[in-house]
PAROLO-994165 format. One line per field, with one value per atom (N, C-alpha, C): residue number from 1; residue in three letters; z, x, y. Coordinates in pm, whole numbers, plus 50000, padded with zeros to 5 digits. Each point is the difference from the previous one (the first is absolute). Layout:
# residues N
resi [NUM ...]
resn [ALA ...]
pz [Z ...]
px [X ...]
py [Y ...]
//
This chain:
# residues 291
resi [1 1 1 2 2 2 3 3 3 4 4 4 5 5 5 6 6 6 7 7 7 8 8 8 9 9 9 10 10 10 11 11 11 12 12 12 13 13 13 14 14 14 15 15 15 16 16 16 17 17 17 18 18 18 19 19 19 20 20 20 21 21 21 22 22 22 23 23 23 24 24 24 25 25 25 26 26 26 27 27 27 28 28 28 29 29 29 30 30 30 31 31 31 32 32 32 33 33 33 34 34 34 35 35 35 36 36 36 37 37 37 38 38 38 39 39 39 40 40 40 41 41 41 42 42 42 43 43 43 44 44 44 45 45 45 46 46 46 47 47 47 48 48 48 49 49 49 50 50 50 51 51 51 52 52 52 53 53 53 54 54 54 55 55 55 56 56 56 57 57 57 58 58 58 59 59 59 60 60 60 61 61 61 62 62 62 63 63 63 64 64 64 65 65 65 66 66 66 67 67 67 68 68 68 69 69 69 70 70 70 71 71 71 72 72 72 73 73 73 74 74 74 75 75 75 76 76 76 77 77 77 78 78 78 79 79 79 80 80 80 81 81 81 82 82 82 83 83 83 84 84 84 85 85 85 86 86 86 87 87 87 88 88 88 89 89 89 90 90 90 91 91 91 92 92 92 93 93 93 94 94 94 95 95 95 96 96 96 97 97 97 98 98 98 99 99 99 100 100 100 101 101 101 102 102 102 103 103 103 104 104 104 105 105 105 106 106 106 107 107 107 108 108 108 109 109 109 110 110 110 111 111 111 112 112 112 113 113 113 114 114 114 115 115 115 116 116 116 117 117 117 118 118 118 119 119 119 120 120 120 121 121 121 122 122 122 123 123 123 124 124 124 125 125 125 126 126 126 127 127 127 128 128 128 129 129 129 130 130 130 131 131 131 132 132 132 133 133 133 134 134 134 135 135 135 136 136 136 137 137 137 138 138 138 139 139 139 140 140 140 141 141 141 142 142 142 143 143 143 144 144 144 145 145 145 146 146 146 147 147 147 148 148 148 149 149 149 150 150 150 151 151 151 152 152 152 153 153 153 154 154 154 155 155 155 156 156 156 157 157 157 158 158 158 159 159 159 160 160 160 161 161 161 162 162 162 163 163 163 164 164 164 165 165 165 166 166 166 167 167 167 168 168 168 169 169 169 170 170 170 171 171 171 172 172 172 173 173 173 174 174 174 175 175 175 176 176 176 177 177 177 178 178 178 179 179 179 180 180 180 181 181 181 182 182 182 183 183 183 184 184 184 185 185 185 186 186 186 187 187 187 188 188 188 189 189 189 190 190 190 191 191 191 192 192 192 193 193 193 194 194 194 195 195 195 196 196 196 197 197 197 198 198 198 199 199 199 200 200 200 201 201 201 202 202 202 203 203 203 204 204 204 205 205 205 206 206 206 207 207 207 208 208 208 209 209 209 210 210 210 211 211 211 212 212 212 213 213 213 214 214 214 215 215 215 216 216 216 217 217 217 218 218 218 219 219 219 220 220 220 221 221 221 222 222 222 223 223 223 224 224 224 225 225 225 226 226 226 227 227 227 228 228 228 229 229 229 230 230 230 231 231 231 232 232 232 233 233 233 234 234 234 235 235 235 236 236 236 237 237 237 238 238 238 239 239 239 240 240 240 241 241 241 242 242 242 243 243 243 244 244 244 245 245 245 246 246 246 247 247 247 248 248 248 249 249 249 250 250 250 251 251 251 252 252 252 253 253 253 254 254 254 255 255 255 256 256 256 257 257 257 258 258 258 259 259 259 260 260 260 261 261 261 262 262 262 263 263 263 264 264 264 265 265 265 266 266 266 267 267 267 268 268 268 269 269 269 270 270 270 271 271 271 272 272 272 273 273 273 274 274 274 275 275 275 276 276 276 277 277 277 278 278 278 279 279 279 280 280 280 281 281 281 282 282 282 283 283 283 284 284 284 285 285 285 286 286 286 287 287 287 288 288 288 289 289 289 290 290 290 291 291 291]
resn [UNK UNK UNK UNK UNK UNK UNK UNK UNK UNK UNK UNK UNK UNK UNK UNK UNK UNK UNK UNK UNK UNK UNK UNK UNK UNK UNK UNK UNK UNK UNK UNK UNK UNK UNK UNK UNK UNK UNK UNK UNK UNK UNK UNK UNK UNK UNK UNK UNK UNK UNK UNK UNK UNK UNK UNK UNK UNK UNK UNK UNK UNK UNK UNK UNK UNK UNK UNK UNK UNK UNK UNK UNK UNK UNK UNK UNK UNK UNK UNK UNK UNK UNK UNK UNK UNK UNK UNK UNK UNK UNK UNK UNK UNK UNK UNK UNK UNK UNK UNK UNK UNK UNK UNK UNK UNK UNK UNK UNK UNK UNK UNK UNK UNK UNK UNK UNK UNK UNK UNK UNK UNK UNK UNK UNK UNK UNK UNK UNK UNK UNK UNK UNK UNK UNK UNK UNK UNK UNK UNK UNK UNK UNK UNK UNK UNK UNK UNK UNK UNK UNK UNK UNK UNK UNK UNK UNK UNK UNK UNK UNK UNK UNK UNK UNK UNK UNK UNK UNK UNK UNK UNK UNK UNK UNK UNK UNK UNK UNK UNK UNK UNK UNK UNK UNK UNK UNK UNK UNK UNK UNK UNK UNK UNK UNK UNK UNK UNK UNK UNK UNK UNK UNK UNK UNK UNK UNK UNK UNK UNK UNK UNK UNK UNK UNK UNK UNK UNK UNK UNK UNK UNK UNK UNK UNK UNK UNK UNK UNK UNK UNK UNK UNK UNK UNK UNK UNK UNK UNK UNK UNK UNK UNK UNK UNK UNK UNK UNK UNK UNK UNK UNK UNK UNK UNK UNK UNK UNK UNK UNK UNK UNK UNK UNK UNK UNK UNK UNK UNK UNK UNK UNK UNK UNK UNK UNK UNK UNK UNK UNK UNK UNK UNK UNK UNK UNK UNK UNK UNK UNK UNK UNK UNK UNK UNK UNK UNK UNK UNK UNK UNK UNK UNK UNK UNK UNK UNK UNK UNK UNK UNK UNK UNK UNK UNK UNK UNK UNK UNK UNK UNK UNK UNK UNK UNK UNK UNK UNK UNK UNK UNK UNK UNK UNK UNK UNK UNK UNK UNK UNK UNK UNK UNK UNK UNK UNK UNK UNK UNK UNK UNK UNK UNK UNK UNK UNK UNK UNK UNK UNK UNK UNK UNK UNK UNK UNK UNK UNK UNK UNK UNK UNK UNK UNK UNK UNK UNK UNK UNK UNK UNK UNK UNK UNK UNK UNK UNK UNK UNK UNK UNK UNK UNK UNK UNK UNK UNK UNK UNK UNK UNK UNK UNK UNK UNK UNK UNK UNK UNK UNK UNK UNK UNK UNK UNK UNK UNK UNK UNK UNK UNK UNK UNK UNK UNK UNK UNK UNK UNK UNK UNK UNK UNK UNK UNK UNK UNK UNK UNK UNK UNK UNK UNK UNK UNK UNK UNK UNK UNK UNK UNK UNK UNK UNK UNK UNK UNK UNK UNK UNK UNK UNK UNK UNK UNK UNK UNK UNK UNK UNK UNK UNK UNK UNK UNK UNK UNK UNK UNK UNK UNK UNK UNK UNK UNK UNK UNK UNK UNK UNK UNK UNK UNK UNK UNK UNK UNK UNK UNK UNK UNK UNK UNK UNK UNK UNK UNK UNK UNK UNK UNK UNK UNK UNK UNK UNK UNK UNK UNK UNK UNK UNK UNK UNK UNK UNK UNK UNK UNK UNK UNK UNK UNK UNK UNK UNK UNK UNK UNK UNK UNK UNK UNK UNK UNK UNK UNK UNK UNK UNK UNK UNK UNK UNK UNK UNK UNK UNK UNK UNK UNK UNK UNK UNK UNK UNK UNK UNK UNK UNK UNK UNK UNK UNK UNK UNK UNK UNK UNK UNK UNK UNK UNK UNK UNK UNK UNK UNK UNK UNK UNK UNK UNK UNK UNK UNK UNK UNK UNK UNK UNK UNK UNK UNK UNK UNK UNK UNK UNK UNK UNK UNK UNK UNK UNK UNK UNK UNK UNK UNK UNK UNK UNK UNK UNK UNK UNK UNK UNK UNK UNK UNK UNK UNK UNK UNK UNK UNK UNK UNK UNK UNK UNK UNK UNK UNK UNK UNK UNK UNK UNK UNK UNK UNK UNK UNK UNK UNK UNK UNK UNK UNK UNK UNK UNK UNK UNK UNK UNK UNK UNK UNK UNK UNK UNK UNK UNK UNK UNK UNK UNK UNK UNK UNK UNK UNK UNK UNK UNK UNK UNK UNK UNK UNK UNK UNK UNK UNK UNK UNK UNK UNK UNK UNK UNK UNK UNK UNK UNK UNK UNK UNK UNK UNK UNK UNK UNK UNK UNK UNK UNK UNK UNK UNK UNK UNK UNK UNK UNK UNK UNK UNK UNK UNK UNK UNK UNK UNK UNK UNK UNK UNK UNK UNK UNK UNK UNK UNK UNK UNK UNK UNK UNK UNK UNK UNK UNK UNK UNK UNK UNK UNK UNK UNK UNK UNK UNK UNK UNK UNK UNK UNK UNK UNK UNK UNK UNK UNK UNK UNK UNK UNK UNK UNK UNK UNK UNK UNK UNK UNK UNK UNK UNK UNK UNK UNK UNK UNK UNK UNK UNK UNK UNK UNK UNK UNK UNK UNK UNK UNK UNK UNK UNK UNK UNK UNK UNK UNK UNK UNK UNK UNK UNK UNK UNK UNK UNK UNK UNK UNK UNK UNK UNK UNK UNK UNK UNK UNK UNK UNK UNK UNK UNK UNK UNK UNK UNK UNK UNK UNK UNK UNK UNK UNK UNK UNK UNK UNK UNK UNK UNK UNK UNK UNK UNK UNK UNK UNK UNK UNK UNK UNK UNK]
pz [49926 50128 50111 50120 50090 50145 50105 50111 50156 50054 50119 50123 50093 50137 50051 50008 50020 50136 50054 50171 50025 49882 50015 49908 49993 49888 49954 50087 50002 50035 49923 50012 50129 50030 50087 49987 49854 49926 49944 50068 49961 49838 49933 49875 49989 49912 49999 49883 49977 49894 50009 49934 49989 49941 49896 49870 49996 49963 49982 49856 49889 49885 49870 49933 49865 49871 49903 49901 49930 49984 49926 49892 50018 49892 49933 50082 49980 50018 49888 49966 50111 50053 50066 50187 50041 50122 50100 50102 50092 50139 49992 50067 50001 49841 49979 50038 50060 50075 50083 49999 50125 50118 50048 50145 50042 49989 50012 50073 49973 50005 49962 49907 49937 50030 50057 49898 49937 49925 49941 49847 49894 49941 49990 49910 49991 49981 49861 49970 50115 50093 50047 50141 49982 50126 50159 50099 50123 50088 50009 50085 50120 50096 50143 50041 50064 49980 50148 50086 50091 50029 49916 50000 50016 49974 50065 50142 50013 50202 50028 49984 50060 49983 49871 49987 50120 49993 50087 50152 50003 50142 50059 49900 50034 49998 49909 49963 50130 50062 50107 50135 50000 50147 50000 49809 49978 50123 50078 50114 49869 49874 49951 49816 49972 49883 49901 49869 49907 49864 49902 49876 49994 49937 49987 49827 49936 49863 49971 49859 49953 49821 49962 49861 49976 50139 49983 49905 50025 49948 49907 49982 49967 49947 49867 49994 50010 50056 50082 49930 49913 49891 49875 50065 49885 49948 49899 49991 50072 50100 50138 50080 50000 50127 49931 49862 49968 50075 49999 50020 50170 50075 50119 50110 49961 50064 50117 50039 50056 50045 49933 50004 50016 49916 50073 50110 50072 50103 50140 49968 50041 50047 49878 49988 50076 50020 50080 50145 50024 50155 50015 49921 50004 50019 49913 50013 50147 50032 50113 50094 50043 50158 49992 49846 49951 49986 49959 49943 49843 49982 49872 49896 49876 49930 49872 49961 49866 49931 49881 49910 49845 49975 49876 49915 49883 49917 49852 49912 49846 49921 50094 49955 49986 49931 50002 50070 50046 50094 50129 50007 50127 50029 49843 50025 50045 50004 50061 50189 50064 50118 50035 49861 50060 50051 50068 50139 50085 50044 50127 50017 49866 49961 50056 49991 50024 50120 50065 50122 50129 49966 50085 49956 49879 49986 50034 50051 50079 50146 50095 50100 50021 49945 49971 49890 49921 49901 49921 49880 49893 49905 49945 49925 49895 49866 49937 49929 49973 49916 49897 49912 49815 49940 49965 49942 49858 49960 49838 49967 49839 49985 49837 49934 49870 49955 49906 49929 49914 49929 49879 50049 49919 50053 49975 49856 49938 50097 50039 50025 50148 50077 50118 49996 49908 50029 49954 49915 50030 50133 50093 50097 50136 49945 50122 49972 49967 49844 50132 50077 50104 50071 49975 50125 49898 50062 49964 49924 49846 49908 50059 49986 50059 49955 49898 49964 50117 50030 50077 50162 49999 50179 50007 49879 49978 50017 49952 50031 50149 50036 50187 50071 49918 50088 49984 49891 49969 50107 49999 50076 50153 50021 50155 50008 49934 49994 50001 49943 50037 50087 50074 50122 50147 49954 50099 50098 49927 50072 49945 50083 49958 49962 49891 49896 50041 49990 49962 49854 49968 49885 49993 50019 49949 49893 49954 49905 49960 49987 50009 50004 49949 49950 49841 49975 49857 49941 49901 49934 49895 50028 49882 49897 49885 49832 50017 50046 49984 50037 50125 49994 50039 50039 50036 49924 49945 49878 50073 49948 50057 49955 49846 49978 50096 50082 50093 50126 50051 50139 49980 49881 49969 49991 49963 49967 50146 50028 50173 50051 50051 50074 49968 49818 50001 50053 49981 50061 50164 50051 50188 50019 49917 49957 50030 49890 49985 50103 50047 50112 50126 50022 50113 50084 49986 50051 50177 50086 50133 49942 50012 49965 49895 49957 49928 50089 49979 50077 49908 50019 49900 50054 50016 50011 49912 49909 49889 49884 49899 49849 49971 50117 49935 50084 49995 50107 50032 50110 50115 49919 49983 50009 50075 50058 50104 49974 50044 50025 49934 49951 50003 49902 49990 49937 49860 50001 49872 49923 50051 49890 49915 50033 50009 49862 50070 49925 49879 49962 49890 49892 50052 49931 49944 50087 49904 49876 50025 49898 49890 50048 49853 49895 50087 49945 49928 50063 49982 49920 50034 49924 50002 49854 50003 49962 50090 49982 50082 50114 50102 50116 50010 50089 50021 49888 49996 49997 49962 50014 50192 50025 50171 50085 49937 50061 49977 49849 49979 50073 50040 50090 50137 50014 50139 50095 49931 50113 50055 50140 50062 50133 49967 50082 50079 50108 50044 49943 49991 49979 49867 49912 49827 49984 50002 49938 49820 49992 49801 50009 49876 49971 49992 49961 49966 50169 50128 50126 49998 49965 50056 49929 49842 49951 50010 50072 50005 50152 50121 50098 49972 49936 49996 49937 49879 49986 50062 50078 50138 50093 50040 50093 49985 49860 49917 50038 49924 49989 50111 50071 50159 50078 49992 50076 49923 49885 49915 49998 50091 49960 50154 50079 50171 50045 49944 50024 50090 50072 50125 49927 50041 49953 50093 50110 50099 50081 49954 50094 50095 50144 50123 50039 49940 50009 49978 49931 49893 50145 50020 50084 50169 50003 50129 49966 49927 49920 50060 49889 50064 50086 50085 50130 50135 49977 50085 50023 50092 50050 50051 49895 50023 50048 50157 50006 50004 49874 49921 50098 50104 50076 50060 50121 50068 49936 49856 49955 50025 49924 49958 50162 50088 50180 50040 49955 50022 49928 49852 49933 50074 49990 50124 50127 50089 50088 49982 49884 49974 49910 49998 49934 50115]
px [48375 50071 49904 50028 49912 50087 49982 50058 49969 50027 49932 50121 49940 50022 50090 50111 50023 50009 49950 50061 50117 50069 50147 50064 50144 50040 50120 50043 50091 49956 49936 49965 50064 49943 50124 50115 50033 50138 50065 49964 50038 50002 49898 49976 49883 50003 49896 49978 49874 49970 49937 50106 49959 49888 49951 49919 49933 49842 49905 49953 50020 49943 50139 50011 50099 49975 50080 49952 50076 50098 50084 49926 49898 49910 50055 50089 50025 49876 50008 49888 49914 50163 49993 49963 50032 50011 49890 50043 49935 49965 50019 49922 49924 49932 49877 49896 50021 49930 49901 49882 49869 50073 50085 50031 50059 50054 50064 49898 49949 49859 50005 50027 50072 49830 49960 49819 50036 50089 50040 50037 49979 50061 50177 50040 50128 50078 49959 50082 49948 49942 49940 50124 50107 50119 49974 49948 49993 50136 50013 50150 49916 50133 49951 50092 49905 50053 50107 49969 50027 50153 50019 50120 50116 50108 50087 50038 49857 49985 49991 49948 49989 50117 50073 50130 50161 49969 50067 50018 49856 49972 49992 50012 50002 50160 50087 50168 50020 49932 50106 49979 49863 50000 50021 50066 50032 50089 49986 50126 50099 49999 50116 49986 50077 50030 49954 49968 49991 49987 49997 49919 49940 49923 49892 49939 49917 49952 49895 49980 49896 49977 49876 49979 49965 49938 49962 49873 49930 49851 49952 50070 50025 50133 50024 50174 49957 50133 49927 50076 50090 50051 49899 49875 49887 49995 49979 50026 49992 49856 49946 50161 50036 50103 50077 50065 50031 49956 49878 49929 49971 49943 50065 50087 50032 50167 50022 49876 49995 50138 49976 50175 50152 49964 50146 50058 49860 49976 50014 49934 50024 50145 50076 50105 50125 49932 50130 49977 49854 49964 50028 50063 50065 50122 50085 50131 50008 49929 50011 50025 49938 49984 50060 50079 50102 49929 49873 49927 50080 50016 49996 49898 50003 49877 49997 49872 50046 49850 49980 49875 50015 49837 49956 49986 50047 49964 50027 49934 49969 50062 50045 49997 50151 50085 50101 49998 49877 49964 50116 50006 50045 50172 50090 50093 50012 49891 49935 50078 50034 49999 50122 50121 50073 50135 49981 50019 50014 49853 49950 50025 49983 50058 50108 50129 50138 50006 49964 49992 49981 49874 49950 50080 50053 50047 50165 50031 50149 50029 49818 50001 50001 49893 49910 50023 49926 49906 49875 50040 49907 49990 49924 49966 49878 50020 49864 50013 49852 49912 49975 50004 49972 49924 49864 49948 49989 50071 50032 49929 49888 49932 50010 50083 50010 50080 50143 50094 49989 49838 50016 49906 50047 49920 49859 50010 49846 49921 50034 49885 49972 50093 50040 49891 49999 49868 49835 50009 49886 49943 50035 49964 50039 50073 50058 49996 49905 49971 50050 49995 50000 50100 50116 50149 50150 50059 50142 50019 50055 49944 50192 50041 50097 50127 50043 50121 50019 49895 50047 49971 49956 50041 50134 50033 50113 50123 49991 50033 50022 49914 49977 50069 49990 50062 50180 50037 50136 50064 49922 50048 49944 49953 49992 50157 49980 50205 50102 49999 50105 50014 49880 50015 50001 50003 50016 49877 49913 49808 50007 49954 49973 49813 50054 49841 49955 49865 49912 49895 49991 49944 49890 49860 49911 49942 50020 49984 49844 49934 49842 49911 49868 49944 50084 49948 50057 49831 49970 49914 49947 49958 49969 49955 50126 49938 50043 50025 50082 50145 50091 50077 50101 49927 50078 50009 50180 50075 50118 50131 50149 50057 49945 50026 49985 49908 49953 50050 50036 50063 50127 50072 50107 50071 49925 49994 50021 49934 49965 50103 50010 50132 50145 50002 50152 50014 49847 50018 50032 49911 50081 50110 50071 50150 50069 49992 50074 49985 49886 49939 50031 50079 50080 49900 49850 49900 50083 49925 50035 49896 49906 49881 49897 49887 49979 49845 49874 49918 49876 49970 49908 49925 49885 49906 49965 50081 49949 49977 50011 49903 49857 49929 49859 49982 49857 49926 49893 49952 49898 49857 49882 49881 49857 49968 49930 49857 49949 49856 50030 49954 50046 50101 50140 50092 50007 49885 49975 49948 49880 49906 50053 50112 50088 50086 50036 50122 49949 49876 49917 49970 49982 49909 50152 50094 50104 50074 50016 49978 49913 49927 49879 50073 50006 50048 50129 50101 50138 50067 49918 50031 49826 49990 49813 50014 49959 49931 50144 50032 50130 49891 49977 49886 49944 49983 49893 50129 50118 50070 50038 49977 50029 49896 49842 49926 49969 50082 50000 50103 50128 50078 49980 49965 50023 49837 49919 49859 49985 49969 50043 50090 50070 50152 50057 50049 50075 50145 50059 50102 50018 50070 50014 50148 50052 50073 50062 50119 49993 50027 49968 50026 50150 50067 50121 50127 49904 50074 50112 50020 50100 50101 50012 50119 49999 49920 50082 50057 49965 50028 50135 50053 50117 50099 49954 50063 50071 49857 50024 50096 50007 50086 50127 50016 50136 50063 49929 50098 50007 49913 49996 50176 49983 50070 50169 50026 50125 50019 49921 50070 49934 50000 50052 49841 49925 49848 49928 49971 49906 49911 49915 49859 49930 50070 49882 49930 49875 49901 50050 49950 50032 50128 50076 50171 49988 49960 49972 49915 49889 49880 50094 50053 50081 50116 50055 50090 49904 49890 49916 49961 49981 49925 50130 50145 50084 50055 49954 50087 50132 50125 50114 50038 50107 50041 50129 50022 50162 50071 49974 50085 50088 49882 50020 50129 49918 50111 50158 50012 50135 50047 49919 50089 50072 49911 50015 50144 50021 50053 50136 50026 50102 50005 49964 50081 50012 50003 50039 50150 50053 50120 50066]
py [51568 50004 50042 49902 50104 49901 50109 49981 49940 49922 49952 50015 49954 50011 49872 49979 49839 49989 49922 49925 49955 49944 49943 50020 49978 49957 49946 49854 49900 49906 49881 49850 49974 49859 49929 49949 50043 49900 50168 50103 50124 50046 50000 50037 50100 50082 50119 50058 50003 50079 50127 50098 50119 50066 49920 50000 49891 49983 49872 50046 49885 50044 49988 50024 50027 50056 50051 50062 49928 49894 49968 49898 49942 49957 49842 49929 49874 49900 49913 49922 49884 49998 49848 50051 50121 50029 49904 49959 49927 50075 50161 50071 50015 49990 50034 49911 49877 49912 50039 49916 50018 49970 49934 49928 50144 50115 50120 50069 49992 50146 50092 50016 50167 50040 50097 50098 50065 50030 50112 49957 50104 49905 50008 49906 49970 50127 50078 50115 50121 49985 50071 50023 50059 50001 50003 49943 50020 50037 50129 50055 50022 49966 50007 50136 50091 50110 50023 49932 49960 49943 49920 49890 50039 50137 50028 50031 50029 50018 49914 49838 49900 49950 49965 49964 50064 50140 50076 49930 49988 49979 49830 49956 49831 49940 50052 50018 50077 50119 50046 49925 49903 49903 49913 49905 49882 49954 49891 49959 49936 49924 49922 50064 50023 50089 49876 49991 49903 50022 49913 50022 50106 50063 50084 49957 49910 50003 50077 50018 50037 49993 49972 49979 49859 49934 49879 49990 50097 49990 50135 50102 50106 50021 50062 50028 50176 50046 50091 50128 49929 50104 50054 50039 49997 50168 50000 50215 50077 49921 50121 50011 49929 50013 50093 50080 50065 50211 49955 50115 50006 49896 49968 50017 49876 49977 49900 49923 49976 49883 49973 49857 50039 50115 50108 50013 50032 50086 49874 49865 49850 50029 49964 50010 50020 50165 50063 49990 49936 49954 49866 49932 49875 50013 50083 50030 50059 50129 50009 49943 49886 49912 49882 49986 49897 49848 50017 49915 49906 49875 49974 50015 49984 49988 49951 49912 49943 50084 49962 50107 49873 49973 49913 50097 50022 50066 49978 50064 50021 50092 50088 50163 50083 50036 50106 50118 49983 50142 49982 49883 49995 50044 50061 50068 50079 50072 50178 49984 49872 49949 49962 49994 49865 50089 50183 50002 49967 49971 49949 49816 49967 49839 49972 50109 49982 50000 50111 50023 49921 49920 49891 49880 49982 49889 50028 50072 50046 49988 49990 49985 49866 49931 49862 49945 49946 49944 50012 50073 50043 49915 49964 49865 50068 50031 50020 49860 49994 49927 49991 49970 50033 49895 49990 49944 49957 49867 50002 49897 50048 49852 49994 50091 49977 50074 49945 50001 50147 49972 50099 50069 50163 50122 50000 49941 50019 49920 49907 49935 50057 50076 50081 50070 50036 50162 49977 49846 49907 49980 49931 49975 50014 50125 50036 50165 50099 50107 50129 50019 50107 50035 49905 50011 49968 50023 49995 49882 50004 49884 49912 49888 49910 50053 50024 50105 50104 50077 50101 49975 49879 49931 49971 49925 49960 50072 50159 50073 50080 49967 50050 49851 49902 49905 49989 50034 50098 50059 50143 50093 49936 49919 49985 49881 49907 49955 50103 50092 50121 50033 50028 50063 49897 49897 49877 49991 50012 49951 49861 49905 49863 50014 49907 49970 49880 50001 49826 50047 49896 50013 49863 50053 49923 49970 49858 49955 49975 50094 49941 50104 49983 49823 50018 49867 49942 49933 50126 49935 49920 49843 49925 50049 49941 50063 50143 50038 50167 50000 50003 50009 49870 49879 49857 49963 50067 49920 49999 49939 49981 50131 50081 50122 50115 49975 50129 49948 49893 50020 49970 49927 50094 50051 50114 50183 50036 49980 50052 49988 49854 49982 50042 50034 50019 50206 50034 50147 49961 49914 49999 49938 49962 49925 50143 50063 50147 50098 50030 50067 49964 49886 49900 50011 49971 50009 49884 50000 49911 49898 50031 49872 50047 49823 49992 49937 50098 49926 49931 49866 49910 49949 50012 49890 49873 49992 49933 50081 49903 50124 49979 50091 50003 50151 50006 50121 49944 50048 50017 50056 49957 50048 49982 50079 49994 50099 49993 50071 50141 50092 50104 50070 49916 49996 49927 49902 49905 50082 50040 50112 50085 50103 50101 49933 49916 49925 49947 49946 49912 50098 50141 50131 50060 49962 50083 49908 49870 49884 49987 50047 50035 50141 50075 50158 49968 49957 49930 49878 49908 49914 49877 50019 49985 49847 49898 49875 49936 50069 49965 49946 50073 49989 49854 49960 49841 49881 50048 49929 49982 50059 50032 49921 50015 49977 49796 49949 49880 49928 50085 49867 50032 50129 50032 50015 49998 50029 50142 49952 50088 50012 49925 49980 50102 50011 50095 50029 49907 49955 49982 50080 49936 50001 49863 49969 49979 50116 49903 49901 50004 49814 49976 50137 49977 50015 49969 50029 49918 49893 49913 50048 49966 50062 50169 50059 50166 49995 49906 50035 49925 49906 49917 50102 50055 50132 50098 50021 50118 49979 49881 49984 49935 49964 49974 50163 50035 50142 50069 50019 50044 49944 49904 49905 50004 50016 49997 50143 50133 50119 50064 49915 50037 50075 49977 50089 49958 50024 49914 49979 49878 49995 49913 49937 49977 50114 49980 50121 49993 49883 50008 50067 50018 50052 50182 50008 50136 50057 49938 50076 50038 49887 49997 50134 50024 50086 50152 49970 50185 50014 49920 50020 50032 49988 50009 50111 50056 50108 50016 50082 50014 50174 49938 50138 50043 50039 50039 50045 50120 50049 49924 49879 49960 49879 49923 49906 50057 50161 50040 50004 49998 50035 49892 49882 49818 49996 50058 49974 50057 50102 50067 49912 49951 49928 49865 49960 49906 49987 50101 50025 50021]
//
């Protein structure tokens, strides 16, 4: 861990990361990419020590209230934030100034919150994120060895239906020869079936490898699963883009069942969905003079 100075800290599409770096130790991550610039290394946490004062102070001169994301590039439910706090602390300066907010994440940590979850999502619109890319546990803590194994997202995605927080659930990546079977998405989908997940987000069934992220990804294929690797490197090169072979019949799948149990699954719809700022008060006032 070590700490820096930030200049900002809300994109132009209002997203922020609290944290640069991860400990969660997933195989496939596409943070770990050269195009990023991380200098640091990966497990190496960059907290901006800074970021609740900038947040404070950018939320209290906002002229139009909105979204607020985070965990695009970072999931920010990582242990440090345990010891921290930094996202907490986000949080209640979101709730404060009646900001909405949505959050990508991996982690059960993030019950520690769903307070402040309720809260904002009583004014606005709270929307978490849940990242699901495999059915079964074992293979959960394979390549995914550091975070909340899918049972117990599953679980956080539960208790966020109880409490009436709307979910999305990303479907991805899906990796060739490991988990692109009809068994594992499924699995998947009949947990966001039950979980009355809102949406279902897909790029397709493959993952992304890029500069950076290939290396990472090839060395844990060796460790993991030994002579995967050459199978990767015979259909695929060095592709950005890896498609399974098995895309057509899992996406026909996907969107069979998507579609026969009310699940969104067009992105453009879904993205338009998190990015909209709702303000509850004002609806319930509308709602009154119209009676």
């Amino acid at each position: 861990m070590h700490y820096v100075k930030a200049k900002g800290i809300l994109s132009s599409k209002n997203g922020m990361n609290l944290y640069r770096g991860c400990s969660h130790g997933c195989i496939y991550c596409d943070s770990r990419s050269n195009c990023y610039h991380m200098e640091h290394d990966f497990e190496d946490i960059e907290v901006k020590e800074n970021a609740i004062e900038l947040l404070e102070n950018t939320l209290k001169h906002k002229r139009k209230r909105c979204m607020i994301g985070t965990g695009s590039m970072t999931d920010p439910y990582i242990p440090l934030e345990i010891e921290i706090g930094n996202v907490r602390k986000a949080l209640s300066i979101i709730e404060k100034y009646g900001f909405g907010f949505t959050v990508i994440t991996k982690s059960n940590r993030i019950l520690r919150d769903i307070d402040l979850l309720q809260k904002i999502n009583e004014k606005t619109k709270c929307v978490v994120q849940m990242t699901l890319t495999t059915y079964d546990d074992g293979l959960c803590r394979k390549i995914e060895p550091n975070v909340s194994t899918t049972s117990e997202r599953f679980e956080v995605l539960k208790k966020l239906r109880d409490v009436g927080i709307p979910t999305v659930v990303w479907l991805t990546p899906i990796l060739p020869f490991i988990n692109d079977t009809e068994e594992n998405i499924s699995g998947i989908l009949d947990l966001c079936i039950e979980a009355e997940v809102y949406g279902v987000i897909c790029f397709g069934m493959g993952l992304t490898l890029r500069d950076g992220n290939r290396e990472y990804f090839y060395k844990q294929l060796d460790r993991l699963f030994p002579s995967l690797k050459e199978r990767y490197i015979q259909n695929y090169g060095n592709q950005y883009i890896i498609n399974s072979l098995n895309n057509n019949e899992l996406m026909n799948l996907f969107c069979q069942k998507c579609n026969s149990n009310g699940i969104v699954h067009n992105n453009d719809q879904i993205f338009r969905y998190l990015f909209e700022f709702e303000d509850k008060a004002q609806e319930k006032q509308l709602n009154l003079w119209d009676l």
